[in-house]
C-alpha positions as MATLAB code, in Angstrom:
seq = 'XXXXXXXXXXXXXXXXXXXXXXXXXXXXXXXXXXXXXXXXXXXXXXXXXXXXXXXXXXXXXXXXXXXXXXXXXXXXXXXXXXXXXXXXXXXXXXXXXXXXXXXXXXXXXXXXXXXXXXXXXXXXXXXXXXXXXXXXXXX';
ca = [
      71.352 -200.742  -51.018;
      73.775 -202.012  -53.448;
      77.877 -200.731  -52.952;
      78.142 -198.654  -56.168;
      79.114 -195.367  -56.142;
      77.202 -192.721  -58.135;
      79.029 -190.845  -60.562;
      78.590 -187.246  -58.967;
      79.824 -188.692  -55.918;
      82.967 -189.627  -57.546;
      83.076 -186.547  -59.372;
      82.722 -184.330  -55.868;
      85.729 -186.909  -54.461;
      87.795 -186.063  -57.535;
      87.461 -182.291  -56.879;
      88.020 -182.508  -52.912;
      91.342 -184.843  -53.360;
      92.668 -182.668  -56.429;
      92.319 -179.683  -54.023;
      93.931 -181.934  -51.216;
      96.982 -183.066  -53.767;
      97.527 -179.333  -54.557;
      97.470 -178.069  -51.212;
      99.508 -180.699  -49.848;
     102.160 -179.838  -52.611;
     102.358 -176.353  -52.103;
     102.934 -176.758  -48.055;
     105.644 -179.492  -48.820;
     106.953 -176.502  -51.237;
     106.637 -174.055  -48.658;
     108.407 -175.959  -45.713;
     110.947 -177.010  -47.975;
     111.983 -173.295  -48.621;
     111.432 -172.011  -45.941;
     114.082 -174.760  -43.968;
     116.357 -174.476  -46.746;
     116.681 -170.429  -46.034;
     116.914 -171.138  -42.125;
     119.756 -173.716  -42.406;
     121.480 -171.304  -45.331;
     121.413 -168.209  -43.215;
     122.231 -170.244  -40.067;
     125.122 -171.796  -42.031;
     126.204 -168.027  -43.205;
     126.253 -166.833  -40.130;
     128.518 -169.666  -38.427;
     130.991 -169.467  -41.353;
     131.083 -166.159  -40.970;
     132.218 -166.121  -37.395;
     134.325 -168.943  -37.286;
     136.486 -166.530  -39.777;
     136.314 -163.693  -36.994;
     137.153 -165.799  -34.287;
     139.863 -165.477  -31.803;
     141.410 -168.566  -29.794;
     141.748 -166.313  -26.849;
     137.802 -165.566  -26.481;
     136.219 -168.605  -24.677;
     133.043 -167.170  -25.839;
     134.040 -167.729  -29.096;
     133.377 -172.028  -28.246;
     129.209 -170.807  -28.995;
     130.019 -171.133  -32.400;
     129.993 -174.959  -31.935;
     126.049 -174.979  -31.301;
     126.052 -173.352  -35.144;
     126.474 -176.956  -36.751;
     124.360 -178.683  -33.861;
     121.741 -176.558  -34.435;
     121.946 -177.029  -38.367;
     121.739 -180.568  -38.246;
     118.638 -180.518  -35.647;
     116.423 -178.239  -37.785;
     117.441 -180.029  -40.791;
     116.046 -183.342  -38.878;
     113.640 -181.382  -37.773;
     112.569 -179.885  -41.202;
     113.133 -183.190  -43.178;
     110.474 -184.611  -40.726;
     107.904 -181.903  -41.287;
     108.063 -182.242  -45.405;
     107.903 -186.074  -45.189;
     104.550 -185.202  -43.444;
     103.082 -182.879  -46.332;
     105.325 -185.352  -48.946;
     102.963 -188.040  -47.497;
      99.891 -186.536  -47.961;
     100.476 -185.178  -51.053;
     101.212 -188.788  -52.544;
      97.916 -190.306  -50.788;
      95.776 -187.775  -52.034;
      97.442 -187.940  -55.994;
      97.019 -191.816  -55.707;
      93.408 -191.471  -54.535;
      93.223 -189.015  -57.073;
      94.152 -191.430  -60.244;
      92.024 -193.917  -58.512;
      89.225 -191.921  -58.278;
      90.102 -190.844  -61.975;
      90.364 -194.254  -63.063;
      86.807 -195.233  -61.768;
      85.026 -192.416  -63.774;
      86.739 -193.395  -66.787;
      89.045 -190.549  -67.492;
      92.343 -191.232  -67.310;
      91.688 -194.140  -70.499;
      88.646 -196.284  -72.186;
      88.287 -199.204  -69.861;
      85.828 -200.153  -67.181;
      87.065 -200.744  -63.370;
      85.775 -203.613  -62.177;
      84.366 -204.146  -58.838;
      87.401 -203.669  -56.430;
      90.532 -201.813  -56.532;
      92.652 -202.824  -59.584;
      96.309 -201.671  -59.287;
      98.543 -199.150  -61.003;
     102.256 -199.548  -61.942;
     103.337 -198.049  -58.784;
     106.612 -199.540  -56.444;
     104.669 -201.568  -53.912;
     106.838 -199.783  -50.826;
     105.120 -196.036  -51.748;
     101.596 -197.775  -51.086;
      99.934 -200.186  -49.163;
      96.312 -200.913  -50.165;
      94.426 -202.786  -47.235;
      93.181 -205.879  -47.526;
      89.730 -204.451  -47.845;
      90.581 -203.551  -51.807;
      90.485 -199.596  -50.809;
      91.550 -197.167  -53.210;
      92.722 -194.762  -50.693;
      96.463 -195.852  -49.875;
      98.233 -196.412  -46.637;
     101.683 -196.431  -45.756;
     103.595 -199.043  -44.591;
     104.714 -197.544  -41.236;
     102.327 -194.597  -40.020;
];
């Protein structure tokens, strides 16, 4: 069995990583809002006390988890998006590859192996096997 591809293979990876790139992107899209509302209202809501508080109210001191907790679900949320970012950029890099091999994205022939693209050698590894799907450096 020889290690060529057939072109409706390729053509059923295309489809399964464009799906993959545009679901990816709309759950980094979707985290992304939906953290930046929680730390805005969360934010809101701590500025807004801190202009109602009294000095004599020890309960009043709860208002310093406000900023504590902003900067732990913005950790938090930054995380969670670098997750979705990630796959999102393996899958559209896979995606030109994939592209590439079936001749679409220009007029020449990919040779046997993985040849690369102009991309900054820190977003993507490519193990030494000559794979076209990328890995990242440290996950």
């Amino acid at each position: 069995m020889s290690g060529k591809i057939a072109r409706n293979e390729l053509l059923m990876l295309l489809s399964k990583f464009a799906s993959d790139t545009n679901e990816a992107l709309g759950f980094c899209y979707k985290y992304l809002n939906f953290y930046a509302g929680l730390l805005s209202a969360i934010l809101a809501a701590t500025i807004t006390e801190l202009f109602k508080f009294d000095l004599e109210c020890p309960i009043g001191l709860v208002l310093l988890f406000g900023p504590a907790l902003i900067v732990l679900l913005g950790w938090y949320g930054y995380k969670t998006v670098e997750v979705y970012y990630r796959r999102f950029i393996g899958a559209w890099i896979t995606r030109l590859n994939v592209e590439h091999m079936l001749s679409l994205r220009d007029n020449s022939i990919m040779t046997m192996g993985f040849e690369s693209h102009s991309l900054p050698a820190r977003l993507a590894e490519v193990s030494s096997q000559n794979s076209s799907i990328p890995r990242f450096g440290n996950s």
